[in-house]
N, C-alpha and C positions, 0 to 999 in steps of 0.2 A: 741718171738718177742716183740721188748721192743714198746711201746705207746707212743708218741711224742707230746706236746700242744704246740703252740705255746709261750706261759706266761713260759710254763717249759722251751723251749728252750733256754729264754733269761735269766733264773735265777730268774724268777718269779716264788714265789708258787701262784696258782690259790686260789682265792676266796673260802669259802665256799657256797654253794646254799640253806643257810638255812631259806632265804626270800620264796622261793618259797616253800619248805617243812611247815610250817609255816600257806604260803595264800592255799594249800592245806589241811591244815590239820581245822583248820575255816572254811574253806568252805562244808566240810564233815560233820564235827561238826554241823554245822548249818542245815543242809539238813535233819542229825537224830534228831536233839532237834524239827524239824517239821513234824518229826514221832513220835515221842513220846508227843509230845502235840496233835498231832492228833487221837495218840490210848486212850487220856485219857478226850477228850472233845468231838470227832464226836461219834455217834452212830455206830453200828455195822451195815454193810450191803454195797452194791455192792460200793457205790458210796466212802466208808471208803478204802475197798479192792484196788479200781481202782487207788485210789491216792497213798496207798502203794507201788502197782504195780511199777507205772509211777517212785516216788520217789528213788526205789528203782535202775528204771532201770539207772536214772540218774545218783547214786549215782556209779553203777557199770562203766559203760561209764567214768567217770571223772578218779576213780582208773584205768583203761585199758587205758586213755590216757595219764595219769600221772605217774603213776609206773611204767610200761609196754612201756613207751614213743611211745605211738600209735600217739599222736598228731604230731610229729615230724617226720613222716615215710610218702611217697609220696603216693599221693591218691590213686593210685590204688590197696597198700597192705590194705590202710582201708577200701574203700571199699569190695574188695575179703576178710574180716573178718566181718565187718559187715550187707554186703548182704546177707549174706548165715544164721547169726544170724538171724534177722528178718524174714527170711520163714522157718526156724525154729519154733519160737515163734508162727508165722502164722499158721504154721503145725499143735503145741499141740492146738493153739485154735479151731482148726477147728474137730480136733481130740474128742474134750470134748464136742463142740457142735453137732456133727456126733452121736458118744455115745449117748448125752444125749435122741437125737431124736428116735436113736434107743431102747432104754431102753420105753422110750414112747410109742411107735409104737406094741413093745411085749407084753406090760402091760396092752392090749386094751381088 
């Protein structure tokens, strides 16, 4: 099955999209030079972890909307991907805080 653009149809080669690959790739860049200036200036301890966390989660979100072209797909496939992600995430936390309570509770 041959793929038809409009720009191809009239004898146009398309564009390359290397502006966008580019404000993508900057933008990542930048988000990890604020992880690594944060593992070698903040102290160690929840409040270092959490921002990793977050940073991180952003940086994955941006690659799944970018690469993955999730940004461009109609709301209800993002959401049906990313609802089920965050009670997930909700799951292991509650998971680790469950444990931990328990681990407490036996220790007495």
């Amino acid at each position: 099955m041959a793929h038809t653009y409009d720009n191809v149809a009239n004898g146009e080669i398309p564009k390359p999209q290397t502006k966008v690959i580019w404000v993508t790739f900057w933008i990542l860049f930048a988000i990890t030079a604020v992880e690594f200036l944060l593992a070698f200036t903040v102290p160690a301890g929840a409040f270092r972890t959490s921002i990793f966390i977050i940073l991180t989660l952003v940086k994955a979100f941006y690659i799944v909307a970018e690469f993955m072209h999730l940004k461009h797909e109609v709301k209800g496939l993002i959401y049906a991907i990313i609802v089920p992600t965050v009670f997930v995430i909700w799951l292991i936390g509650a998971m680790f805080i469950e444990g931990g309570y328990i681990y407490e509770i036996l220790n007495k």
